[in-house]
One Martini backbone bead per residue (centre of mass of N, CA, C, O) as a GRO file, in nm:
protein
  212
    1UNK     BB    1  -0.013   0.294   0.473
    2UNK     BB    2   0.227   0.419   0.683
    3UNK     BB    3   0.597   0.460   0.643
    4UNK     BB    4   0.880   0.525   0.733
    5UNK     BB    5   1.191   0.699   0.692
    6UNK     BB    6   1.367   0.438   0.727
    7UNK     BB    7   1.206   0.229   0.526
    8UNK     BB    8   1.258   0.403   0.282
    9UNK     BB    9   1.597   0.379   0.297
   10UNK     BB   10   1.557   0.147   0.268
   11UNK     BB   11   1.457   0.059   0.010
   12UNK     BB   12   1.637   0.249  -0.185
   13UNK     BB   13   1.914   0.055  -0.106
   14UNK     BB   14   1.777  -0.158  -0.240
   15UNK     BB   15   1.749  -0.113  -0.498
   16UNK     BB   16   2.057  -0.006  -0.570
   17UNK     BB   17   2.149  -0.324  -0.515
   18UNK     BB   18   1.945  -0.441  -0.753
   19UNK     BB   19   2.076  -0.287  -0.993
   20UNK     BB   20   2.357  -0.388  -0.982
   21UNK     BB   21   2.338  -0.643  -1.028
   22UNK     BB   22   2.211  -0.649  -1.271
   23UNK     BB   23   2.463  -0.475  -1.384
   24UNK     BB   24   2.636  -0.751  -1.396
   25UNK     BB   25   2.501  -0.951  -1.537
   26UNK     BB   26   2.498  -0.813  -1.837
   27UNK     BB   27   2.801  -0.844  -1.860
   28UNK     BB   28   2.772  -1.222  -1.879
   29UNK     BB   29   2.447  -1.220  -2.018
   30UNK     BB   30   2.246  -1.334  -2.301
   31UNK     BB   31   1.999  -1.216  -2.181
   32UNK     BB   32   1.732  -1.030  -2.175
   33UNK     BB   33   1.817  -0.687  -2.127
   34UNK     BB   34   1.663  -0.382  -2.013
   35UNK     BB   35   1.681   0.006  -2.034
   36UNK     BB   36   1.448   0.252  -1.930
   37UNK     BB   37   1.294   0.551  -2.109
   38UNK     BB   38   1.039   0.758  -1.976
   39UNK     BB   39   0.798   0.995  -2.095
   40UNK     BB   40   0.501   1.194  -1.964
   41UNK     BB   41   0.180   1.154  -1.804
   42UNK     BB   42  -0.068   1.220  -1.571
   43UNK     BB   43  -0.356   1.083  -1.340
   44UNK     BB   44  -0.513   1.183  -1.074
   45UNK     BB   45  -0.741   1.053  -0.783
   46UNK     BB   46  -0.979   1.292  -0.668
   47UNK     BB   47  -0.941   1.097  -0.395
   48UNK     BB   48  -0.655   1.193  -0.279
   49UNK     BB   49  -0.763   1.448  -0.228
   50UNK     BB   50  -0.876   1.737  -0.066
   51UNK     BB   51  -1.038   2.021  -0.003
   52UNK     BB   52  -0.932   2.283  -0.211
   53UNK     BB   53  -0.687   2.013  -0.315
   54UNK     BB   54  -0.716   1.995  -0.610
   55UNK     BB   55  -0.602   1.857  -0.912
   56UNK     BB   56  -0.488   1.794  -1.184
   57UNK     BB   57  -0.580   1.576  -1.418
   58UNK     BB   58  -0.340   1.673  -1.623
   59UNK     BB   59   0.026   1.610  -1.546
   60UNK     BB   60   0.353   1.759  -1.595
   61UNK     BB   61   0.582   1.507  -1.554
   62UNK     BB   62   0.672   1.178  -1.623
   63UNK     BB   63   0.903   0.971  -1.487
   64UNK     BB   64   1.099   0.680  -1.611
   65UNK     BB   65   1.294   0.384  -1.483
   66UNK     BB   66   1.453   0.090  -1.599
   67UNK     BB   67   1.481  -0.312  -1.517
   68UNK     BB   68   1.511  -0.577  -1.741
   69UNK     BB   69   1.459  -0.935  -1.670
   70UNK     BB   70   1.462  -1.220  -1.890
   71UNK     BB   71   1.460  -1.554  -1.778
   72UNK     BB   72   1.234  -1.604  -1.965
   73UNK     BB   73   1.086  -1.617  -2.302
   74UNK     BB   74   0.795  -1.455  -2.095
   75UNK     BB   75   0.951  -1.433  -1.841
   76UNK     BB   76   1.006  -1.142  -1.559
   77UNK     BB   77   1.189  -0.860  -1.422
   78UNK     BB   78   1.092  -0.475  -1.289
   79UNK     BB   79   1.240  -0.236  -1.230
   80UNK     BB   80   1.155   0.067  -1.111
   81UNK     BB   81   1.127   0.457  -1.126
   82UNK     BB   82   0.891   0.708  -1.053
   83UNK     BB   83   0.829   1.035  -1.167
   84UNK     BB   84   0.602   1.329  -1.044
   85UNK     BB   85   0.390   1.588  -1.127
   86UNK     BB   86   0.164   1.824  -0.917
   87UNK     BB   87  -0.120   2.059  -0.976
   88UNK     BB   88  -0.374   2.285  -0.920
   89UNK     BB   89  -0.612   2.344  -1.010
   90UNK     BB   90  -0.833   2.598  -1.064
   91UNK     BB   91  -1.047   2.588  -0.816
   92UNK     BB   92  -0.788   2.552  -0.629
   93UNK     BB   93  -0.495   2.594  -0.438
   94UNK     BB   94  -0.239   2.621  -0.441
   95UNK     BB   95   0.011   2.406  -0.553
   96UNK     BB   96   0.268   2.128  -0.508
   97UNK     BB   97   0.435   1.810  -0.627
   98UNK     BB   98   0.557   1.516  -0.576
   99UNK     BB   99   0.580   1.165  -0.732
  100UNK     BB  100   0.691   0.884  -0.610
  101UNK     BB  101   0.837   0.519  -0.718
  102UNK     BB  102   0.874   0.219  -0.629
  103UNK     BB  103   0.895  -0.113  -0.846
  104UNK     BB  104   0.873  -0.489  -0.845
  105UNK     BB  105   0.787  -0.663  -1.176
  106UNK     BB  106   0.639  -0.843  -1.355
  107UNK     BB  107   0.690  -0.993  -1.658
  108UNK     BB  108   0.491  -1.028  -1.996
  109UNK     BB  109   0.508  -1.175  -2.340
  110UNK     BB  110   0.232  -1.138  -2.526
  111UNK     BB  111   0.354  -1.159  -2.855
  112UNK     BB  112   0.233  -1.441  -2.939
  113UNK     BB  113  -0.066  -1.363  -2.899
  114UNK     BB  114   0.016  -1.020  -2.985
  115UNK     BB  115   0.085  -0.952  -3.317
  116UNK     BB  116   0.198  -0.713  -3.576
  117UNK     BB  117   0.470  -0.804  -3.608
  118UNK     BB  118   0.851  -0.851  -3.557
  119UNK     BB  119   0.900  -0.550  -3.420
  120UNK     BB  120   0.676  -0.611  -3.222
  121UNK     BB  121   0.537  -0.568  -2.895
  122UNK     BB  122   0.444  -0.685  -2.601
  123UNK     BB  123   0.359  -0.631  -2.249
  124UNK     BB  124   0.323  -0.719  -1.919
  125UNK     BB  125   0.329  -0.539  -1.584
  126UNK     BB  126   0.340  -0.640  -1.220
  127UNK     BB  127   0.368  -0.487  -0.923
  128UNK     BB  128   0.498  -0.362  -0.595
  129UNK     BB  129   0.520  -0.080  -0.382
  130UNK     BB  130   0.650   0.254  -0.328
  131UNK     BB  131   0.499   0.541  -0.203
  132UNK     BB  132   0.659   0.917  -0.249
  133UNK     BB  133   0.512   1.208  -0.097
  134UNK     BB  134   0.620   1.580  -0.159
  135UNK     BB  135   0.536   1.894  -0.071
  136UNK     BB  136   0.548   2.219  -0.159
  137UNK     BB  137   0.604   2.458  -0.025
  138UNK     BB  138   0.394   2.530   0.271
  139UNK     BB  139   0.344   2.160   0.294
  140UNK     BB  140   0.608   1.969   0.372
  141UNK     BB  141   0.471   1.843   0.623
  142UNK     BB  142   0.296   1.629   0.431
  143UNK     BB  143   0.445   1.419   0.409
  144UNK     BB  144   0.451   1.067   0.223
  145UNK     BB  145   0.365   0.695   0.259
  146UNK     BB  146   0.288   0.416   0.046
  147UNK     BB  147   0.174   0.159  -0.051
  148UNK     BB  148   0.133  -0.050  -0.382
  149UNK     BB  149   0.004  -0.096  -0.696
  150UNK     BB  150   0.119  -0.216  -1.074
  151UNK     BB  151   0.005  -0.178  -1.355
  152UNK     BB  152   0.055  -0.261  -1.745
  153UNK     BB  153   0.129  -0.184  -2.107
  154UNK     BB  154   0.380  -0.235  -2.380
  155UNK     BB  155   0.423  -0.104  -2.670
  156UNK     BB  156   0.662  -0.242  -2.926
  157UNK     BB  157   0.942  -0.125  -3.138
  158UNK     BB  158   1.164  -0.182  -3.378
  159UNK     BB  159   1.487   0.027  -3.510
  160UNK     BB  160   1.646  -0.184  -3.365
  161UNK     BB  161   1.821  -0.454  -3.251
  162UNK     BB  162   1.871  -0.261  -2.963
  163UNK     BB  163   1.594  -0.083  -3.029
  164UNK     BB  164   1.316   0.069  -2.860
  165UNK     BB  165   0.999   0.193  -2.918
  166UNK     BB  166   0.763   0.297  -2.615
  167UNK     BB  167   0.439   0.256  -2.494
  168UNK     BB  168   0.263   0.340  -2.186
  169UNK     BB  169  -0.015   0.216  -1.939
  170UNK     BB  170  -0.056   0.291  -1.615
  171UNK     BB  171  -0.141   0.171  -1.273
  172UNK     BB  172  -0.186   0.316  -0.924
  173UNK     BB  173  -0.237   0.148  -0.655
  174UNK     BB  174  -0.305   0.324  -0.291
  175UNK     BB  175  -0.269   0.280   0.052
  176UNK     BB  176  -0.360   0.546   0.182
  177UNK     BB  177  -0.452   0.685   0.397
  178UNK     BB  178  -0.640   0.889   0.584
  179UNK     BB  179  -0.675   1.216   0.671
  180UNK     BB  180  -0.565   1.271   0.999
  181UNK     BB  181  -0.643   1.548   0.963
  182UNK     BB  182  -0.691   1.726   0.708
  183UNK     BB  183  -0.448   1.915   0.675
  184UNK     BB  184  -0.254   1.682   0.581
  185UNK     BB  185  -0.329   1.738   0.292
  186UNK     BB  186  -0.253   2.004   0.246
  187UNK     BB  187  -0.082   1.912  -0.115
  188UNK     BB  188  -0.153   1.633  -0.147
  189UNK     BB  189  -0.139   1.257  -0.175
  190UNK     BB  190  -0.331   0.930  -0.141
  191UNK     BB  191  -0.392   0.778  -0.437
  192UNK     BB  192  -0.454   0.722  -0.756
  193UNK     BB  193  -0.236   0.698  -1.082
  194UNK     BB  194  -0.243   0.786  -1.406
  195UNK     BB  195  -0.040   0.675  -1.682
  196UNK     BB  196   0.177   0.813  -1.996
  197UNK     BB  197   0.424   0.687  -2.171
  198UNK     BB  198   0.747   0.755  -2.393
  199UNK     BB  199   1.012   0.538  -2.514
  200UNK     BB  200   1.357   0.365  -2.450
  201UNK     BB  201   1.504   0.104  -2.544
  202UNK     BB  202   1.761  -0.127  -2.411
  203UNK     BB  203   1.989  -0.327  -2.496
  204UNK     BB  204   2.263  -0.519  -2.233
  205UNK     BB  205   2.237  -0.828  -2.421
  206UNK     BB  206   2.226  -0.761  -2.728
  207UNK     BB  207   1.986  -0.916  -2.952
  208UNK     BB  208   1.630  -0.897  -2.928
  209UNK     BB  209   1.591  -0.944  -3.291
  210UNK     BB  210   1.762  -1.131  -3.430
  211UNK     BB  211   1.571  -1.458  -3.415
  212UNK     BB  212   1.328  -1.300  -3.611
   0.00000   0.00000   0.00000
């Protein structure tokens, strides 16, 4: 399902709002809250593209940026954006494209369930949002929008009592229609798709391994 350009800054105005609330919370409230940034890889679900506009299995880079606010002690909430590059594979036509998305997802600390030390964590994390793809050079008419949904989990290291670095590995499954006419595809991406990023959180709100 393809949703309107007003749609799309409705969504991105509600995000940029969405953030400023989290970081006045963080500044007087002792839960934890953290902040984080990933580089990494995506890998795009072949049918996505049309023919002759296949794209690489393995893309670079990917790039997350979120706020993550556990309001209990297992459970909480993560805004994030991340952004994708994807260019055509060897056999097809050349493109590139941006594949970005916005998503609000629960959080679940299942580090209780399955812990490796005092200074590692699991994160499970799942929920809605929005991508938004629009292809470069001579495609840009094609570009599109539409929803989506994305799970993933994050194994994190504590290097410091608010520093943590975290592997994470998500699927982003995309509700968008198929193309018609098949044109409409021509440099695009209308499909699902696996990330693979490597980075760092920080504590927003104190010491997040203090009481380990």
């Amino acid at each position: 399902m393809y949703i309107t350009i007003a749609t799309h800054k409705l969504i991105v105005l509600a995000t940029c709002l969405l953030m400023s609330c989290t970081f006045a919370v963080a500044q007087g409230d002792m839960t934890t809250i953290k902040g984080q940034l990933a580089l990494g890889v995506n890998s795009p679900s072949k049918g996505g593209f049309v023919t002759g506009f296949e794209g690489k299995t393995l893309n670079f880079p990917t790039v997350n940026l979120g706020v993550q606010y556990m309001f209990k002690p297992v459970l909480g909430a993560k805004l994030d954006y991340g952004f994708n590059r994807m260019s055509n594979g060897a056999n097809s036509q050349a493109f590139k494209l941006n594949y970005a998305r916005v998503n609000l997802q629960l959080v679940y600390d299942a580090s209780r369930i399955v812990s490796f030390s005092q200074r590692t964590g699991l994160f499970l994390h799942a929920g809605p949002g929005v991508s938004i793809v629009k292809p470069l050079g001579n495609f840009t008419g094609n570009s599109l929008s539409f929803l989506n949904t994305m799970g993933g989990a994050e194994l994190h290291y504590g290097i410091l009592d608010t520093i943590s670095l975290y592997a994470d590995v998500s699927y982003v499954l995309g509700f968008g229609d198929e193309f018609s006419p098949v044109s409409a595809g021509f440099g695009a991406f209308n499909g699902n798709l696996l990330t693979v990023t490597f980075g760092v959180s920080l504590s927003l709100s104190g010491c997040y391994y203090c009481n380990n």
